[in-house]
C-alpha positions in Angstrom: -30.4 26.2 38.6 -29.1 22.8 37.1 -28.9 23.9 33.7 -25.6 25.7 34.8 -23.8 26.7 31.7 -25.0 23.8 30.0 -28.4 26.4 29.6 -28.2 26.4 25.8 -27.9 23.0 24.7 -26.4 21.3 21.4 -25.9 17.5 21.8 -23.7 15.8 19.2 -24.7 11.6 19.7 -22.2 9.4 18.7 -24.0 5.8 18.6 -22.3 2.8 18.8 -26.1 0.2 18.9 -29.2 1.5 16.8 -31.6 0.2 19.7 -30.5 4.0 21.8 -33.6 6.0 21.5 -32.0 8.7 20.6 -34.4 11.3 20.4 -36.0 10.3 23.7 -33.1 10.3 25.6 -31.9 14.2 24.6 -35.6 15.0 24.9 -35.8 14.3 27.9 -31.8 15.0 29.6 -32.5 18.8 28.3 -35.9 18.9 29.6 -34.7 17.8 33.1 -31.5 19.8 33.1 -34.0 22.2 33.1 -36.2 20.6 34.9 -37.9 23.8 36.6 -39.7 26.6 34.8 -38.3 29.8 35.8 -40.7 32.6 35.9 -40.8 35.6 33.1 -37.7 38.1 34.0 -39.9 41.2 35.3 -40.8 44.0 32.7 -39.5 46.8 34.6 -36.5 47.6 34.5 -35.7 49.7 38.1 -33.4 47.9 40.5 -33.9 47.9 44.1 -32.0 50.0 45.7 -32.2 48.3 49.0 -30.5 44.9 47.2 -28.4 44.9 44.2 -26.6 41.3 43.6 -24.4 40.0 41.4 -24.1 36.1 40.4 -21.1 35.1 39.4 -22.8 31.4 38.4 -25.4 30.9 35.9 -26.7 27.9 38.1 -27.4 30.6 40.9 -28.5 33.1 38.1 -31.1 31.2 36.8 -32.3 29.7 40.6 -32.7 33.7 41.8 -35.1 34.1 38.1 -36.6 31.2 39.5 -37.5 32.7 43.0 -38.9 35.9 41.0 -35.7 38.3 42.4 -34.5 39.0 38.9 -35.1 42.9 39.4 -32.3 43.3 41.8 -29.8 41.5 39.9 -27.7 44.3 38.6 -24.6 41.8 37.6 -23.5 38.5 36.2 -21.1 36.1 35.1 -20.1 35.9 31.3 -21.6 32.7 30.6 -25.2 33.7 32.5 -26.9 33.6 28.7 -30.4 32.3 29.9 -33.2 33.4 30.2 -32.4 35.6 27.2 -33.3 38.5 28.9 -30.5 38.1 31.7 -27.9 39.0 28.5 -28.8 43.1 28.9 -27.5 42.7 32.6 -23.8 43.6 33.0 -21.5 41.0 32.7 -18.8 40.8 35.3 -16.5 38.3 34.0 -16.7 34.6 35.9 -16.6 32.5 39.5 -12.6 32.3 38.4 -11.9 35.5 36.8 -14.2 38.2 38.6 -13.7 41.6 37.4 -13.1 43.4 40.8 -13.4 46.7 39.3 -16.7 45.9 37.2 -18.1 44.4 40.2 -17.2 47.2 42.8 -18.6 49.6 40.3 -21.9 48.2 40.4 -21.9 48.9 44.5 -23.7 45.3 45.2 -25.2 44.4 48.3 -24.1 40.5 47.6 -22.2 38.6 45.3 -23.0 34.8 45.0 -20.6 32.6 44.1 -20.3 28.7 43.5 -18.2 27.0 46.7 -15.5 26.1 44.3 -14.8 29.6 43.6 -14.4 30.7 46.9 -10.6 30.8 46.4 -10.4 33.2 43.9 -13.3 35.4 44.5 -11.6 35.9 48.0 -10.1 39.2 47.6 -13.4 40.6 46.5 -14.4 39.3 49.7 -12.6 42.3 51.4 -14.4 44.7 50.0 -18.0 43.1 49.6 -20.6 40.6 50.7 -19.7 37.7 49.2 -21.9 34.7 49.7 -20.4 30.9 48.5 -22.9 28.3 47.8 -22.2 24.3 46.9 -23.7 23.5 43.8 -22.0 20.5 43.0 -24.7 17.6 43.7 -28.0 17.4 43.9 -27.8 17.3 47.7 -25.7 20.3 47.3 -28.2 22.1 44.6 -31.5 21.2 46.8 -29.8 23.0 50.2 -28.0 25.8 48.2 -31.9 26.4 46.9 -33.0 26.3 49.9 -30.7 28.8 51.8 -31.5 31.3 48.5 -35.0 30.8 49.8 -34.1 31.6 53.1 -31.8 35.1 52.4 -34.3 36.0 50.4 -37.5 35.5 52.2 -38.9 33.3 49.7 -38.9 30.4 51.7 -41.9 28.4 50.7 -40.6 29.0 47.0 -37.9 27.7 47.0 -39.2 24.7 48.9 -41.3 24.3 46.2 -38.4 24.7 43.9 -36.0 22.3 46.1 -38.8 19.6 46.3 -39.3 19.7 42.3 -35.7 18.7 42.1 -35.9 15.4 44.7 -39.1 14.5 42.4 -38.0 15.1 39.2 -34.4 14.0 39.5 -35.3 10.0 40.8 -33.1 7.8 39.0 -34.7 5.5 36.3 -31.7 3.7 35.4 -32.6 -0.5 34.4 -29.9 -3.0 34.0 -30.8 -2.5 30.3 -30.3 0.9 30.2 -27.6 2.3 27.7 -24.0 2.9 28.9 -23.7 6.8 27.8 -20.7 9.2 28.1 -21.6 12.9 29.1 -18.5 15.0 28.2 -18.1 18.9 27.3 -17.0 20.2 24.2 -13.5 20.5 23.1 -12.2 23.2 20.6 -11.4 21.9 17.0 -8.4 19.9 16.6 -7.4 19.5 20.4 -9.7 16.1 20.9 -6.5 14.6 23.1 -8.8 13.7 26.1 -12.0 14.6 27.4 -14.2 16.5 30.2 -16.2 14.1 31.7 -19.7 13.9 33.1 -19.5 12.7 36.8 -21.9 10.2 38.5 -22.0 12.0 42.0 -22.6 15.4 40.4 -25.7 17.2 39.3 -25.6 17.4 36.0 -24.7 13.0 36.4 -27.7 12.9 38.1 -29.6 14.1 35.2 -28.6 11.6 33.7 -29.6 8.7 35.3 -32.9 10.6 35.5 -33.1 10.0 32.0 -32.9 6.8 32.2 -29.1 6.4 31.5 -26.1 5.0 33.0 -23.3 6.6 33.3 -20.7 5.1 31.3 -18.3 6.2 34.2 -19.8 3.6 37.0 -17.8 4.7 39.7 -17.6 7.8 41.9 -14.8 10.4 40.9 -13.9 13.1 43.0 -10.4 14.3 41.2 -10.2 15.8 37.6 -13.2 14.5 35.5 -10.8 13.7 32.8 -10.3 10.4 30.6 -7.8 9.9 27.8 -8.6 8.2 24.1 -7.7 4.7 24.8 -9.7 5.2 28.0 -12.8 6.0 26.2 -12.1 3.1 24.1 -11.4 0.9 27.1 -14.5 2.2 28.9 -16.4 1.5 25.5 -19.8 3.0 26.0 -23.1 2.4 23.7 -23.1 6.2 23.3 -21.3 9.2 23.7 -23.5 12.7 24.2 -20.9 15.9 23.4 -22.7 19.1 25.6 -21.4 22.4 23.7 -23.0 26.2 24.6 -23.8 28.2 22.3 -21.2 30.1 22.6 -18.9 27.1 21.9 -21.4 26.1 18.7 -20.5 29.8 17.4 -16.7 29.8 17.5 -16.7 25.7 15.6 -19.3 27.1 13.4 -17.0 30.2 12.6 -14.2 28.0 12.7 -15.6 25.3 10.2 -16.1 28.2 7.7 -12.8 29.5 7.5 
């Protein structure tokens, strides 16, 4: 779905103007992120034997929960940590660095992967079903959803799913609206330049659903990445850090040392 890895949420506001309604805007950027409630992962634990798949994408991990196909998921990627329940299924390492062994050993009917990892999930491609999906925009989540729906069977679910997303994730941007850099975490003493937040991607799209502009005005379609002195060039009203959990455990651990 479009939480993606960003499932697990801790946002660290920098402000720059007191008028940001802080609390607001987080509220509701995690509450759209995961915009969709997924449904309850199944109680029993038997896998059918007629599909066993593996997601190597927590974006497609949490969209199969979502269509209710949870039970034949018999692998996933190392950052699928949500819904909680998903963390007792075998993890296969990522989109990038599949574990072809792991995987193999699981004997899956499919593997799903994100387009951009086509490249390097190729070789497993020779020995397995592997199916690449575009999750980049919302265009590309809403049709990706869709042709889940489709391979699955589910098609008026994921419809339902698909047309939640075009409601829900209408832009509410004003001319007044705050100026707000989205950028991932960096590890602890290597803040040299920053992961950026793109407009014309999902999780940029959540963000103008928020009722945000992007800080970063312009389409980007190379390496999300700005330097300091761009930052302070761009100057925005706020900057929004997005860290997993995972990430919040190793600066946490890291702090206390």
């Amino acid at each position: 779905m479009i939480c993606s890895s960003l499932a697990t949420v801790r946002a660290t506001l920098i402000e720059r103007h007191g008028w940001l309604r802080t609390a607001g805007l987080l509220a509701l950027l995690a509450a759209t992120i995961c915009a969709v409630g997924w449904h309850r992962l199944s109680p029993h634990s038997l896998t059918s034997k007629a599909n066993r798949y593996v997601s190597l994408s927590p974006a497609i991990t949490e969209t199969l929960v979502a269509l209710g196909v949870d039970s034949q998921l018999v692998g996933v990627s190392d950052y699928c940590h949500y819904p909680p329940p998903i963390q007792a299924i075998h993890h296969v390492g990522s989109g990038y660095t599949p574990r072809y062994e792991a995987i193999v050993a699981l004997a899956p009917t499919l593997v799903f992967v994100e387009s951009v990892n086509a490249v390097s999930t190729e070789p497993l491609s020779r020995i397995v079903r592997v199916e690449p999906m575009p999750w980049l925009t919302l265009q590309d989540v809403i049709q990706s959803t869709r042709r889940l729906g489709r391979l699955k069977g589910l098609v008026q679910k994921s419809e339902q799913l698909a047309n939640a997303y075009e409601s829900r994730l209408q832009p509410r941007v004003t001319p007044e609206s705050p100026r707000v850099l989205l950028v991932m975490a960096h590890l602890p003493g290597e803040f040299h330049e920053v992961v950026f937040i793109r407009r014309n991607s999902i999780h940029g799209r959540v963000l103008e659903a928020a009722g945000a502009q992007n800080a970063i005005g312009e389409d980007v379609h190379g390496a999300p990445r700005l330097s300091l002195e761009q930052i302070i060039q761009r100057d925005p009203d706020a900057i929004v850090i997005l860290q997993s959990a995972l990430q919040v455990t190793l600066n946490d651990l890291l702090q206390t040392q």
